[in-house]
C-alpha positions as CSV (number, residue, x, y, z in Angstrom):
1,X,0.0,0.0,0.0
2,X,3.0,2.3,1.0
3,X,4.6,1.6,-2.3
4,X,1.9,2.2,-4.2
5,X,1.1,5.9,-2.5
6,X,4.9,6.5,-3.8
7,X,5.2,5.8,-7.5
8,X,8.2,6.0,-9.0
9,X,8.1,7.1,-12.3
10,X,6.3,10.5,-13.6
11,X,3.8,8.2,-15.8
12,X,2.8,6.6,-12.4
13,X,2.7,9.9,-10.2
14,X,0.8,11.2,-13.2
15,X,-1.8,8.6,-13.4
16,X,-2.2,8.8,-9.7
17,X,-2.7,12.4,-9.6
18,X,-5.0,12.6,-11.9
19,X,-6.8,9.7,-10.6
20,X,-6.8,11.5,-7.5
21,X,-7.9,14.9,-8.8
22,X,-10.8,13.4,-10.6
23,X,-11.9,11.5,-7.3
24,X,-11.6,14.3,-5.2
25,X,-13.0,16.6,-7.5
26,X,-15.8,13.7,-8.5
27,X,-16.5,13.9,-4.5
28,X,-16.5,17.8,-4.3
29,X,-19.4,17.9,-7.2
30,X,-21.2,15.2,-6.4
31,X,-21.4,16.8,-2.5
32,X,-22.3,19.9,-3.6
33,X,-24.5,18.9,-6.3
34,X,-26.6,16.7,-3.6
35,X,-26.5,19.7,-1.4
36,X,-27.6,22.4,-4.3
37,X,-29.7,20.3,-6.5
38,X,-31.9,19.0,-3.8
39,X,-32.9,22.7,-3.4
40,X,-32.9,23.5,-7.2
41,X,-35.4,20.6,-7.7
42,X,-37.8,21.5,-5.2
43,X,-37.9,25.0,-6.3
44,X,-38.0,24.0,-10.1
45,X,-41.2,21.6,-8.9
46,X,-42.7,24.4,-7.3
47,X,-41.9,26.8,-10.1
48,X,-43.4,24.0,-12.8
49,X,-46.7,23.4,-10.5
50,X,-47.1,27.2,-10.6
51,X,-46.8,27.3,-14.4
52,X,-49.2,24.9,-14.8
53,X,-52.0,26.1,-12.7
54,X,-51.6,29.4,-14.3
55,X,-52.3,28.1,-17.5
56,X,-54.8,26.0,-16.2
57,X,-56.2,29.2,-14.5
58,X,-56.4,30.7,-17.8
59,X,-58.5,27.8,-19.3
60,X,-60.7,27.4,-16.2
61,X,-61.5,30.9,-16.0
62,X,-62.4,31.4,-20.1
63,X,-64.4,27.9,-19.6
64,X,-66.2,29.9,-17.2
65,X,-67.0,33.0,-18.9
66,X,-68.2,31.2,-21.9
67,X,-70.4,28.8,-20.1
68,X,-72.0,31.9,-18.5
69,X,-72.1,33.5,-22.5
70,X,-73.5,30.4,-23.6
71,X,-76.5,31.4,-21.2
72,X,-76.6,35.0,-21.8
73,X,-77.1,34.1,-25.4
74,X,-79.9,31.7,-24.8
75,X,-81.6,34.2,-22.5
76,X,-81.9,36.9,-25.6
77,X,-82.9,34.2,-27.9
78,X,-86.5,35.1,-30.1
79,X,-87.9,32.1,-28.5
80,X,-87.4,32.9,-25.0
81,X,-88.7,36.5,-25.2
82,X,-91.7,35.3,-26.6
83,X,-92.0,32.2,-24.0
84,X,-92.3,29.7,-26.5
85,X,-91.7,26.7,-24.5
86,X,-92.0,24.2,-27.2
87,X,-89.4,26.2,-29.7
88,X,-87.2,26.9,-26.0
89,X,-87.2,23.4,-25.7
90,X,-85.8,22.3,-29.5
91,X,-83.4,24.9,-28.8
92,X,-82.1,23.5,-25.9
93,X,-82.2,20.0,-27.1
94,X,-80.3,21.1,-30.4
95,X,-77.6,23.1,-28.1
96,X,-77.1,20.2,-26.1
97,X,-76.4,17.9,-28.8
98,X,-73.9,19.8,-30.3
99,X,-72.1,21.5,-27.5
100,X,-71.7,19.0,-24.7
101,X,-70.7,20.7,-22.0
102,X,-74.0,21.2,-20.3
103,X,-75.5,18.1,-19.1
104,X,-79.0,19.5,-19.2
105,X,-80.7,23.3,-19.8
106,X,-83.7,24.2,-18.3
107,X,-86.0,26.9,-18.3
108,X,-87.4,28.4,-14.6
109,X,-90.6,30.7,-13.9
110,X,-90.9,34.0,-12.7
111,X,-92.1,31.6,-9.5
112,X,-89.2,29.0,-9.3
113,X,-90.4,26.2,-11.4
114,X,-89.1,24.4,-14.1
115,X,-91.4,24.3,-17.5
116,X,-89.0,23.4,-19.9
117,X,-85.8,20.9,-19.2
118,X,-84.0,18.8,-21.4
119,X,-84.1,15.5,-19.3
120,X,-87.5,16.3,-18.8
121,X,-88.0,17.4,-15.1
122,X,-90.4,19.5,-14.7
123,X,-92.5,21.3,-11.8
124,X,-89.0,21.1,-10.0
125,X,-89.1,24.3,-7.7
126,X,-85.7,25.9,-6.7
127,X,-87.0,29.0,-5.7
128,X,-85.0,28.7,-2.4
129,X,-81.9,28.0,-4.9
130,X,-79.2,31.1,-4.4
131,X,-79.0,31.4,-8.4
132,X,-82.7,31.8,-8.4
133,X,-82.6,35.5,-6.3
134,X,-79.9,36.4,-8.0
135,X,-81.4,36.2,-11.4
136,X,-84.5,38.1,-9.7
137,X,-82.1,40.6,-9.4
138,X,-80.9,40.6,-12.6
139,X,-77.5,38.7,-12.4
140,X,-76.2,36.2,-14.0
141,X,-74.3,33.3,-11.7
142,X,-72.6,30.4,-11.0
143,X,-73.3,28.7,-8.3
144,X,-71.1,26.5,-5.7
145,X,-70.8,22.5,-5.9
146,X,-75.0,21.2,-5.3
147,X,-76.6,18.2,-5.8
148,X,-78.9,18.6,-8.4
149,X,-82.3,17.9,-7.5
150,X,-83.4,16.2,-10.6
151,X,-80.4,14.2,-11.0
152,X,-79.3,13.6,-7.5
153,X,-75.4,14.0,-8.2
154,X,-73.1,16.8,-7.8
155,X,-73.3,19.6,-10.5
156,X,-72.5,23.5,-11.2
157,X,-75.1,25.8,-12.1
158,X,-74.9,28.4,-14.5
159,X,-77.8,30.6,-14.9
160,X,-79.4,34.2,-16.3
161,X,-82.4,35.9,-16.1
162,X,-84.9,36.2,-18.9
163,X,-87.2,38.7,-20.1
164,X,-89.8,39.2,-21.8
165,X,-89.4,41.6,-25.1
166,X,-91.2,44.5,-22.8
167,X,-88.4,43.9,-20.6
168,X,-90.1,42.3,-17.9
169,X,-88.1,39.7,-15.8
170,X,-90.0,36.1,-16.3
171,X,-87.8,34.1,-14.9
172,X,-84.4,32.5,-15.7
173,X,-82.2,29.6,-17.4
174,X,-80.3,27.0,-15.8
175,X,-77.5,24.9,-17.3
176,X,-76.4,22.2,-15.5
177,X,-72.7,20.9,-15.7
178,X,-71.5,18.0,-14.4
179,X,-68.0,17.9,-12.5
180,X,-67.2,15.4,-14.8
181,X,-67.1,18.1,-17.6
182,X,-64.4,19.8,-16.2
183,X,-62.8,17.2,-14.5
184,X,-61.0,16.0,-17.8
185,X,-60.2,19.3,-18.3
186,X,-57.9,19.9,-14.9
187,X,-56.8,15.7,-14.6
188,X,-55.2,16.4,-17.9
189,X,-52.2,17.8,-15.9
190,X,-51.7,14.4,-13.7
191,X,-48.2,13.0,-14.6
192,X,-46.0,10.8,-13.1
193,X,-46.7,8.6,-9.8
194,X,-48.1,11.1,-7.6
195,X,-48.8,14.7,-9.4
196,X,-52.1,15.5,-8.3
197,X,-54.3,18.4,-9.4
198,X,-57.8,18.9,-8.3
199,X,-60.1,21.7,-7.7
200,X,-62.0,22.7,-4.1
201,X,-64.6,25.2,-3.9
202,X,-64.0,28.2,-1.1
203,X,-65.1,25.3,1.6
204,X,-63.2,22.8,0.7
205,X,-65.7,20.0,-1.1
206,X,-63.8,19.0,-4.4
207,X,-65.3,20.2,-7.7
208,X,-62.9,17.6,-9.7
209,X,-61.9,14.4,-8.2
210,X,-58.2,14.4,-6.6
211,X,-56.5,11.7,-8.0
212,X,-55.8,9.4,-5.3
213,X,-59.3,9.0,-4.1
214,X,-62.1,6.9,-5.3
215,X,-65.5,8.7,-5.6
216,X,-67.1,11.9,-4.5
217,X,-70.1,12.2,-6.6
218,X,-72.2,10.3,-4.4
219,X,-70.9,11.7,-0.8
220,X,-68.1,14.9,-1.7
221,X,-66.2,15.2,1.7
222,X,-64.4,18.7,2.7
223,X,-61.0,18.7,1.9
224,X,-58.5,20.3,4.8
225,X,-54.9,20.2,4.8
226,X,-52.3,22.8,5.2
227,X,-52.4,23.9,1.4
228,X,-56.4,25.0,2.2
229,X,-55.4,26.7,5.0
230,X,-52.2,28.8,3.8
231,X,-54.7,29.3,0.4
232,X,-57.0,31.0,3.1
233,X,-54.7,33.3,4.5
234,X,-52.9,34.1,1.3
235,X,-49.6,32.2,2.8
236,X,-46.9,32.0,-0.1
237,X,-44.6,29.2,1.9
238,X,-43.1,26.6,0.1
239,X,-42.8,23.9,2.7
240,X,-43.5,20.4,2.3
241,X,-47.1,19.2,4.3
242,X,-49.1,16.6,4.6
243,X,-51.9,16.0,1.6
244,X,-55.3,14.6,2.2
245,X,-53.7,11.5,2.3
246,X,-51.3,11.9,4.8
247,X,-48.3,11.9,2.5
248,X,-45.6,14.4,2.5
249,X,-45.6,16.8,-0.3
250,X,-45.0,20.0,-1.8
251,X,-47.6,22.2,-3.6
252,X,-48.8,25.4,-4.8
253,X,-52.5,26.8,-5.3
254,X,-54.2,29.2,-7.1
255,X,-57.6,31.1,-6.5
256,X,-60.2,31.4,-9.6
257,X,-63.5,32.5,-10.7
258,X,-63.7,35.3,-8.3
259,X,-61.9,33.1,-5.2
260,X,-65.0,30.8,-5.5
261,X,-62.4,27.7,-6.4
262,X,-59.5,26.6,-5.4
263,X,-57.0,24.5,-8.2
264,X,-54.1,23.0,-6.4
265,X,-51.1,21.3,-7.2
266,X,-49.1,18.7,-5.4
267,X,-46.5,16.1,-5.8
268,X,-45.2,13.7,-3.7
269,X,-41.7,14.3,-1.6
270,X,-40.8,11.3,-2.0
271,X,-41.2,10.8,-5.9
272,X,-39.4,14.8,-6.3
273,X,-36.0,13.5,-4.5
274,X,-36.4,9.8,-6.3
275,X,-34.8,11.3,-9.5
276,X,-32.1,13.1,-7.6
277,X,-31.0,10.1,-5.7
278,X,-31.3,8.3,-9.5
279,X,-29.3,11.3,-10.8
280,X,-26.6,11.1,-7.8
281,X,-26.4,7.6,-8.8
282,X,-25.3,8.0,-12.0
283,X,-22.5,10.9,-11.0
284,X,-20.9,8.3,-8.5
285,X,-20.9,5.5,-11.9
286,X,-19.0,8.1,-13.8
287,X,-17.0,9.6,-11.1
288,X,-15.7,5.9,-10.2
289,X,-15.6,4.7,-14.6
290,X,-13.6,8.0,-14.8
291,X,-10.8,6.6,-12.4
292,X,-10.3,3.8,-14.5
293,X,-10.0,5.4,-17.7
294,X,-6.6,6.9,-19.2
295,X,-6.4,10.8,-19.3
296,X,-6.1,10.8,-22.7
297,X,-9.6,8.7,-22.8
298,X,-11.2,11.2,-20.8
299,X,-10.4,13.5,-22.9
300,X,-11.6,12.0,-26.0
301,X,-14.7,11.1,-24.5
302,X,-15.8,14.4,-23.4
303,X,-15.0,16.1,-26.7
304,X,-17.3,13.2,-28.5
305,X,-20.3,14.0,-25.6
306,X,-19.8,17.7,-25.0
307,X,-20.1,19.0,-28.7
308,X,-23.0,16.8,-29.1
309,X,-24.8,17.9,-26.2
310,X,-24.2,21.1,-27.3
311,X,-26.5,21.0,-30.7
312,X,-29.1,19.3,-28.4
313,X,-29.2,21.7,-26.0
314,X,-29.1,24.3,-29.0
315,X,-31.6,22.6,-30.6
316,X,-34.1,22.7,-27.1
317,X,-33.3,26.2,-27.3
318,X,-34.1,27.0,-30.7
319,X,-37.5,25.0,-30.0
320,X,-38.2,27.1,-26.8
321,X,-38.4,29.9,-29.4
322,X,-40.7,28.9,-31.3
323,X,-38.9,26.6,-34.1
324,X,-40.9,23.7,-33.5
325,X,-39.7,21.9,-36.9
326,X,-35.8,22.3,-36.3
327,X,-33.6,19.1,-37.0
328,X,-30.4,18.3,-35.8
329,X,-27.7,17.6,-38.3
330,X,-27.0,13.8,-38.0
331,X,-23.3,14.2,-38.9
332,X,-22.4,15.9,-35.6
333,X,-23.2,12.5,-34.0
334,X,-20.9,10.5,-36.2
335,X,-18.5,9.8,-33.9
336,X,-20.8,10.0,-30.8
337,X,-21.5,7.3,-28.5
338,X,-24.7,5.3,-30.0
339,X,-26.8,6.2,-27.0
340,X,-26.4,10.1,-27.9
341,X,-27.0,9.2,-31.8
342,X,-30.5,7.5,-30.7
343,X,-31.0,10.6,-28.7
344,X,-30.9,12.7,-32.1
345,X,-32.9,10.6,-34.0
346,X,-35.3,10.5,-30.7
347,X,-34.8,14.5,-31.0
348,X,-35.6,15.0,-34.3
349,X,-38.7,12.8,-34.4
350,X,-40.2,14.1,-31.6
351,X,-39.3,17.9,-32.7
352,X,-41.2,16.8,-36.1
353,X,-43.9,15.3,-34.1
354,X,-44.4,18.3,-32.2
355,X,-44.8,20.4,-34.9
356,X,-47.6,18.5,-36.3
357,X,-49.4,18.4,-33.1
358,X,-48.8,22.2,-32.4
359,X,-50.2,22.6,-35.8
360,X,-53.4,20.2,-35.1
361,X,-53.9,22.0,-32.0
362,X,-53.7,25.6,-33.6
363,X,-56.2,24.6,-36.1
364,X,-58.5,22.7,-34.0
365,X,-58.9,25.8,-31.8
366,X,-60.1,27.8,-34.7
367,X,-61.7,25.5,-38.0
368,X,-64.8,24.0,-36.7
369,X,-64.2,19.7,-37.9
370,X,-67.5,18.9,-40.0
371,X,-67.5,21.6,-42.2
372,X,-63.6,23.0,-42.2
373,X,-64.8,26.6,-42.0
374,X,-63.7,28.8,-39.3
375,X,-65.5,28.0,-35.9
376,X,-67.4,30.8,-33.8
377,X,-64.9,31.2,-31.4
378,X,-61.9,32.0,-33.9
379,X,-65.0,34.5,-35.4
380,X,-65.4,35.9,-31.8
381,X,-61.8,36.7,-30.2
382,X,-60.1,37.5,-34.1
383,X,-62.8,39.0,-35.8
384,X,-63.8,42.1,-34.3
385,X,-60.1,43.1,-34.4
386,X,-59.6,42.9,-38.1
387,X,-63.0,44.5,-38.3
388,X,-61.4,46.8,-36.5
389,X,-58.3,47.3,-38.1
390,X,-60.0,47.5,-41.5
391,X,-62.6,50.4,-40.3
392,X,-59.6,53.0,-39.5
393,X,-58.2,51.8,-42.6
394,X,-60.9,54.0,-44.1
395,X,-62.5,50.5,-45.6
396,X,-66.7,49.3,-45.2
397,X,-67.0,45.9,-43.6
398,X,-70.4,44.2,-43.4
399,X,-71.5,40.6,-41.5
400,X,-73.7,38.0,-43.5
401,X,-75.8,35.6,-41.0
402,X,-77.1,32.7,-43.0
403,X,-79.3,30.0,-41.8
404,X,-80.1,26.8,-44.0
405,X,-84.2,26.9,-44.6
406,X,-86.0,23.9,-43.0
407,X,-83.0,22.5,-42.3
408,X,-84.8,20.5,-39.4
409,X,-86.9,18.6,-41.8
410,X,-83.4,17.5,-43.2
411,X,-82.7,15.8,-40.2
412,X,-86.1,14.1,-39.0
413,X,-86.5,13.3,-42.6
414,X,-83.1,11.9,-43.9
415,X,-80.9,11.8,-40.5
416,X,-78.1,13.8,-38.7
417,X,-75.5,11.7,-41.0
418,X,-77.1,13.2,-44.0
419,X,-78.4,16.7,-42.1
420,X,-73.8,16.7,-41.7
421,X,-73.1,15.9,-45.7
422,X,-75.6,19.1,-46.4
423,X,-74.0,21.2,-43.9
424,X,-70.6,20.6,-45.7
425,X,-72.5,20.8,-49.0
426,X,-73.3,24.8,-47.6
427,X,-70.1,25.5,-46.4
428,X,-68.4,24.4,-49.8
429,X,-70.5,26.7,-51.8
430,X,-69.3,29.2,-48.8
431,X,-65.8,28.4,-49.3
432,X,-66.3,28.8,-53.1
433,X,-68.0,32.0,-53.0
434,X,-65.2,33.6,-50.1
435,X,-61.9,34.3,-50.2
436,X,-59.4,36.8,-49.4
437,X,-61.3,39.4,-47.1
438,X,-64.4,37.2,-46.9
439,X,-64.3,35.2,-43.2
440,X,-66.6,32.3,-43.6
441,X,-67.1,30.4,-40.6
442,X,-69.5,27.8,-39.1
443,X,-72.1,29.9,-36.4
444,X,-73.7,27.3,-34.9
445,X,-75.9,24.6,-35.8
446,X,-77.2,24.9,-39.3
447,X,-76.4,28.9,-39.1
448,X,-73.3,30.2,-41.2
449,X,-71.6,34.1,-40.9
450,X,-69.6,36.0,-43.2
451,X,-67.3,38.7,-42.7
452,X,-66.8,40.8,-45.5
453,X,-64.0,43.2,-44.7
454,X,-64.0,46.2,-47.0
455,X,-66.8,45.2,-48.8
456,X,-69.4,47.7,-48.2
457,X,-73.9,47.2,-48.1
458,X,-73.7,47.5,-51.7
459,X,-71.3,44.8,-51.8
460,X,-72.0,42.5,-49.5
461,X,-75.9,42.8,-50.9
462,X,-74.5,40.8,-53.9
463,X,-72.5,38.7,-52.1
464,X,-75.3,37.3,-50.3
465,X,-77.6,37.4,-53.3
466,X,-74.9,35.4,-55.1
467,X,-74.8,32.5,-52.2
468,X,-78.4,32.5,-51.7
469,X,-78.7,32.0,-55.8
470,X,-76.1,29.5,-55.6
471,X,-77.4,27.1,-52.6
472,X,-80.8,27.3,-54.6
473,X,-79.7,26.3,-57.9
474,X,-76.8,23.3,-56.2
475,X,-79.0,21.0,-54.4
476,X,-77.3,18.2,-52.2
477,X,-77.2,14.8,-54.0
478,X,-75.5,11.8,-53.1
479,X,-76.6,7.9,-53.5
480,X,-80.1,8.8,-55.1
481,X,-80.8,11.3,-52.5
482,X,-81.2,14.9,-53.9
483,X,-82.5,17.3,-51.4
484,X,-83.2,21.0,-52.5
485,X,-82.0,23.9,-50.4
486,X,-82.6,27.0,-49.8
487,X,-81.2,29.4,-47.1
488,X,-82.4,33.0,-45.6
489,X,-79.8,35.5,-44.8
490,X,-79.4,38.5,-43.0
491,X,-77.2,41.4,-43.2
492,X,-75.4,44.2,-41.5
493,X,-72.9,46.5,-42.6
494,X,-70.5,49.5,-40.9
495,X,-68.2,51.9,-42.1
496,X,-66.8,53.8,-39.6
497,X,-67.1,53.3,-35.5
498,X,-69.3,56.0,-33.8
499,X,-67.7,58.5,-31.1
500,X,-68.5,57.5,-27.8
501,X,-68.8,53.4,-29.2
502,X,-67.5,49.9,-27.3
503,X,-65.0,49.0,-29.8
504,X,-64.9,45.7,-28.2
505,X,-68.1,44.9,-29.1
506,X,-68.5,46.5,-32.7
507,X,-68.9,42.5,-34.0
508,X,-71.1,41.7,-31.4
509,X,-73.3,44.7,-32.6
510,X,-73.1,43.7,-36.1
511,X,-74.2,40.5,-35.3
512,X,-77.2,41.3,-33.3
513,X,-77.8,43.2,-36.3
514,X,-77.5,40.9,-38.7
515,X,-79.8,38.2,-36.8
516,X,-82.4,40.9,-36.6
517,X,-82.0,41.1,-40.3
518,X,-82.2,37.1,-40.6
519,X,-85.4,36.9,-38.3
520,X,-87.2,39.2,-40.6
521,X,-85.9,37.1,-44.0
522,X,-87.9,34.2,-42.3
523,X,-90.6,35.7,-41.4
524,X,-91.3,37.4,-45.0
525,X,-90.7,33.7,-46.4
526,X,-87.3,32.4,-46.6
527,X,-85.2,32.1,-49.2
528,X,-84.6,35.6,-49.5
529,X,-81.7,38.5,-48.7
530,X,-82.4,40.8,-45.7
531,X,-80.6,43.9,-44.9
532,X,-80.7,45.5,-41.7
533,X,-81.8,49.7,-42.4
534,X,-79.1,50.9,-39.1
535,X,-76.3,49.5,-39.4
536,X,-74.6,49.6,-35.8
537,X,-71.9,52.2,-35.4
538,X,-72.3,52.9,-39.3
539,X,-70.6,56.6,-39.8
């Protein structure tokens, strides 16, 4: 042992210096990395919990407001103006096929009771029902986790009042939604073992079901653990505690919808540290592989990883910006170790993969999937700003609503699979006659719009005339069916915003507009081209 501590020749002091060096250094990193790292990963965790309950704040919170426009819109509709239950009740039935977020919509008199519901439960009272005197007093609401009367499980309520057209309150509309709804919505952030994410309203009874426990539709139990409490008092510590379970972990919270939920985000200690002591592992396999290797090896092998690792990491980089189709050049890996060469090829098919599914997500959000025309929301949060933009460009903009005629008697008559094949028989003709300047996109049901930017009344008149001509004289046929066709539209047109107007809801105005336009086309007949006399905000 003695003689070995005292080499004799410069190759051996060499190699045992070295050796040394790299195990005392090894040591040094691997002690302070522990030491560091530990508190780098829990901070990272906590940093990464609170990025993703931001965003999912963000989609929460929009989920929200257009629930509660969903029954805003329904509350202005013709048909419930006019109390006409039987036309209320298509409606809902319609609105529930195609947008499934509401379990069940139902229609409540001035003296809390239901006459029109979708599942059919009627003379239901829920005049004792908080949403009930708040729509007496003209507000819209949502209310806290109840058990639905009708259906006896767990739901959220969102309602608005309803009036008559003299403007006299007559009762309001209910759509229920089941936690289930948005429980895919916020158990879509669940990875790993133990990440957990679930959402509490202000008392603590779960609106989405945490992950580790069975049920709570039929009995929800209240929820308290130190993460409620420091949520109460605003705490910001970052300390691990013990989770509903009784495990230790760390998480982070976030308040929505006006503090009436709570989203919170946990993961377990003891999965957090796993990968370090994993990590830690692998430093001490290459600290002690080192020692045995020559210092010319060494040398070689961390020119052949580190340039490598390089592109990668420039690669991540240059993905983080945006680049979501960037490739790595194969040829840097030549002479890389063949784990590092499957990591490029892993690299650059998952970089490609990306891209396509950033791409599918992008267009999802915005083209509606039967028809491949723009969808209302895209028309809703883009299109009143390049109505905007093209109004103080000096240029007249006008909005077409058209609605397929009879298009019910499609359906009852032929069936939904042939009622879809019309609708994309419309919205070719649509795409056809559009281009350029001319939105078309998909309204709702059988209902189509068109945004004609700089195109004037004038215009946009002979737009629509050329649509409804064309729809008339193309009639669906497929397989021996031919249907004829025929739509209504309606039309509203600006060309210039009024001092003293919402800008924000110049579209919305339009809109309204143009549906007033498209109610009068089917009351004088159908088939026809309606023009609203004022248009809104016209200068």
């Amino acid at each position: 042992m003695i003689h070995f501590m005292r080499p004799r020749t410069v190759k051996q002091r060499f190699r045992l210096w070295i050796a040394l060096a790299i195990l005392m250094l090894g040591l040094s990193i691997n002690i302070a990395f522990y030491i560091l790292y530990q508190q780098e990963i829990q901070a990272e965790e906590l940093h990464n919990l609170s990025d993703k309950l931001n965003l999912q704040t963000l989609f929460i919170e929009r989920w929200v407001q257009e629930r509660t426009l969903d029954m805003r819109l329904f509350a202005e509709d013709d048909a419930v103006r006019k109390l006409n239950k039987p036309l209320m009740e298509e409606i809902f039935r319609d609105f529930t096929v195609l947008q499934r977020e509401f379990s069940s919509l139902s229609y409540v008199n001035a003296d809390g009771v239901t006459e029109v519901d979708t599942n059919s439960a009627t003379g239901v009272k829920v005049n004792e029902r908080d949403y009930y005197w708040a729509a007496k007093q003209g507000k819209s609401s949502m209310s806290d986790v109840i058990i639905g009367k009708a259906s006896g499980e767990p739901v959220i309520i969102f309602s608005a009042p309803t009036y008559d057209q003299e403007g006299r309150w007559t009762g309001l509309l209910l759509g229920s939604v089941k936690l289930e709804t948005i429980q895919r919505v916020v158990s879509s952030l669940n990875s790993g073992e133990t990440a957990d994410f679930y959402l509490l309203d202000r008392v603590g009874v779960p609106v989405t079901k945490p992950r580790f426990i069975d049920d709570i539709r039929s009995n929800p139990r209240q929820i308290s653990t130190e993460i409620t409490r420091r949520a109460a008092v605003q705490s910001v510590s970052k300390e691990a505690y013990a989770n509903y379970k009784g495990d230790s972990v760390f998480g982070s919270y976030q308040w929505i919808a006006g503090h009436r939920w709570l989203l919170v985000g946990e993961v377990s200690k003891k999965e957090l540290y796993a990968n370090l002591y994993r990590l830690m592992f692998v430093f001490i396999a290459i600290t002690l592989a080192t020692l045995i290797l020559s210092f010319s090896g060494i040398v070689v092998l961390t020119r052949r990883i580190e340039r490598p690792l390089e592109f990668l990491l420039q690669g991540t980089r240059i993905i983080k910006e945006g680049q979501y189709g960037y490739r790595i050049d194969h040829a840097v890996f030549k002479h890389a170790p063949a784990e590092l060469q499957e990591l490029c090829d892993t690299y650059n098919l998952m970089s490609r993969k990306l891209k396509t599914t950033v791409k599918l997500l992008e267009e999802s959000a915005m083209i509606d999937p039967l028809t491949e025309l723009y969808n209302r929301r895209y028309m809703m949060q883009n299109g009143n700003h390049r109505l905007l933009r093209a109004l103080e460009a000096g240029d007249p903009c006008s909005v077409l609503l058209i609605d397929i005629d009879y298009f019910k008697q499609v359906n009852d008559t032929h069936g939904h699979l042939i009622g879809d094949r019309v609708l994309r028989h419309v919205a070719g003709v649509l795409q056809r006659q559009t281009g350029g300047d001319e939105l078309a996109a998909r309204y709702g049901g059988e209902e189509f719009m068109v945004l004609a930017l700089r195109l004037g009344a004038v215009q946009a008149g002979a737009l629509a005339e050329t649509i409804r001509r064309t729809v008339a004289a193309e009639p669906y046929e497929a397989n021996g069916i031919r249907i004829a066709l025929t739509v209504s539209i309606g039309g509203a047109a600006c060309t210039g915003l009024d001092e003293g107007a919402d800008a924000k809801l110049l579209l919305e105005q339009m809109i309204e507009e143009g549906d007033k336009a498209l109610y009068r086309a089917k009351q004088l007949g159908r088939n026809r081209v309606e023009w609203e006399s004022s248009p809104p905000g016209d200068g």
